[in-house]
C-alpha positions, 0 to 999 in steps of 0.5 A: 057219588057211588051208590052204597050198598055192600054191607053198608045200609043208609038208616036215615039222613036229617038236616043235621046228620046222616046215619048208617049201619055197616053189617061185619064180614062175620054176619053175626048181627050183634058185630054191626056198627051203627055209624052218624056222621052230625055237625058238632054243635058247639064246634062249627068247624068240627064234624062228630063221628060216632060208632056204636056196636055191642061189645061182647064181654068174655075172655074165652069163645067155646065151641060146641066141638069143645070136650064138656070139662073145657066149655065148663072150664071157659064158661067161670073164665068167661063169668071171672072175666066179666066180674072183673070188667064190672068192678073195674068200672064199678070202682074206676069208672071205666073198663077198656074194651075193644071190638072187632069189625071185618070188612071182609071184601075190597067192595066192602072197604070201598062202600065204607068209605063212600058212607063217610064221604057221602056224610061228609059231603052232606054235612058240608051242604047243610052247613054252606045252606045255614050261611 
């Protein structure tokens, strides 16, 4: 199997589960993508993939090139904005979010997926060594 490397980081692997972190095209750290790939544990047959990444909440982005009464301006947007998301899971118990992830490079893609099939295949060896 191909050695992960671009963009893609082995965190640690257990019997269990395998993690990785994946760094965004963007190169900000807080867009990374925390990626493990775990046997469900009440489900033999089923495999869990879970993403975590810190969603950034705001409507607006403001750009230091931006005139004062515009960065003024989006700074209540963004303050609205989050109010809003806070009450909605204040009172309905959940909000949508999304995030953006970049795998910028074709390199890139590729090693994304090495990660998720060199999780898979780990997985798989662990389960066939349980039987």
């Amino acid at each position: 199997m191909k050695k992960i490397s671009n963009g893609i980081m082995k965190l640690y692997e257990y019997e269990e589960c395998i993690c990785y972190r994946a760094s965004c095209g963007c190169t900000h750290p807080k867009h990374d993508l925390s990626i493990t790939i775990e046997q469900n544990e009440e489900l033999s047959d089923v495999i869990n993939i879970i993403f975590y990444t810190d969603v950034i909440v705001q409507e607006s982005y403001i750009s230091h090139k931006d005139s004062i009464t515009r960065i003024i301006s989006d700074w209540f947007g963004n303050i609205k904005f989050r109010i809003k998301k806070a009450l909605e899971i204040l009172f309905k118990g959940y909000t949508g979010m999304s995030a953006e992830f970049i795998l910028d490079e074709e390199e890139n893609i590729k090693d994304f997926i090495n990660a998720l099939n060199e999780g898979l295949a780990n997985i798989k060896n662990n389960k066939n060594k349980k039987r």
